[in-house]
C-alpha positions in Angstrom: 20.7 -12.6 10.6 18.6 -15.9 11.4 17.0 -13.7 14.3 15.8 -11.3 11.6 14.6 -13.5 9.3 13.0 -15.4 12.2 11.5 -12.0 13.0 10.2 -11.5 9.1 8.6 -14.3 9.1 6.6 -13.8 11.9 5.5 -10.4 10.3 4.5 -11.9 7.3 2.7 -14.8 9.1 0.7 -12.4 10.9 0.0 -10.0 7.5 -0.7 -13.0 6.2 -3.6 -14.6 8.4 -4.9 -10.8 9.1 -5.2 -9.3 5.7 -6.5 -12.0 3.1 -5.7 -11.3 -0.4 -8.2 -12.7 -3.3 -6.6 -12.6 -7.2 -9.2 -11.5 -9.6 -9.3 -10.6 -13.4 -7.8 -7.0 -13.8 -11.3 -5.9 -16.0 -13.6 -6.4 -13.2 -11.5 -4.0 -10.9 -12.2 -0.1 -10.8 -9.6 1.9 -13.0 -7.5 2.9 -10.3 -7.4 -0.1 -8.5 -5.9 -2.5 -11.7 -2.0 -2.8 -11.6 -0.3 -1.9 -15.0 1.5 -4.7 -17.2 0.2 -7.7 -19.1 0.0 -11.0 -17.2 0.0 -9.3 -13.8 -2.9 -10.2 -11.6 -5.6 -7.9 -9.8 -6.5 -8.7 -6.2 -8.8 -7.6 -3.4 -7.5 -7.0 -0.1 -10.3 -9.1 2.5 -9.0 -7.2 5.5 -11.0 -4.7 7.7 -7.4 -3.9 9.6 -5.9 -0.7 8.1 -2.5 -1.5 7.4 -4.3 -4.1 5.3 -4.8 -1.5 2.5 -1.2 -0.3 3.2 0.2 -3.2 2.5 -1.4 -4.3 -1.0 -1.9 -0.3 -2.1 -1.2 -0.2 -5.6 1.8 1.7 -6.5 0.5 4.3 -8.3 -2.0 5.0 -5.1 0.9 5.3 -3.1 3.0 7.6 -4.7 -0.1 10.2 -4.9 -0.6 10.0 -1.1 3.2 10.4 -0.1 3.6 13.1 -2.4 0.2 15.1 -0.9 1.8 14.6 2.5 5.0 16.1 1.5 3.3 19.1 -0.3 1.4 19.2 2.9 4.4 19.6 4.9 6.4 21.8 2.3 3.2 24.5 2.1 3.6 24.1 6.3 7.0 24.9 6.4 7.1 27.8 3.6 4.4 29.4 5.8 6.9 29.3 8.6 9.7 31.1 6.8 7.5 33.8 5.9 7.1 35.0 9.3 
């Protein structure tokens, strides 16, 4: 278990140092971009490394994008049953 943790924190180090992260006033965000719930924060993601964005992707954001990928793959495989 210490190995993993060990490991985790290395991970987090790294996403860390790579992908700054700036907390800013929810109103001066775009609509999609501010988080839902009174007293959470907004932030900006200072990273030009793509897994930057996947890592501080609001919720919401991410849900829509799995679930295109799935209907993506579910229209795929329905076109291969009708042949």
């Amino acid at each position: 278990m210490k190995a993993e943790l060990a490991k985790l924190d290395a991970v987090n180090e790294k996403a860390e140092a790579m992908c700054q992260v700036e907390f800013v006033e929810k109103r001066v965000l775009k609509k999609e971009d501010k988080p839902y719930g009174n007293g959470v924060l907004g932030y900006r993601v200072h990273g030009t490394d793509p897994e930057c964005q996947w890592m501080a992707i609001q919720e919401p954001k991410y849900v829509d994008i799995m679930r295109k990928i799935q209907e993506d793959r579910a229209i795929k495989v329905m076109e291969q049953r009708k042949l």
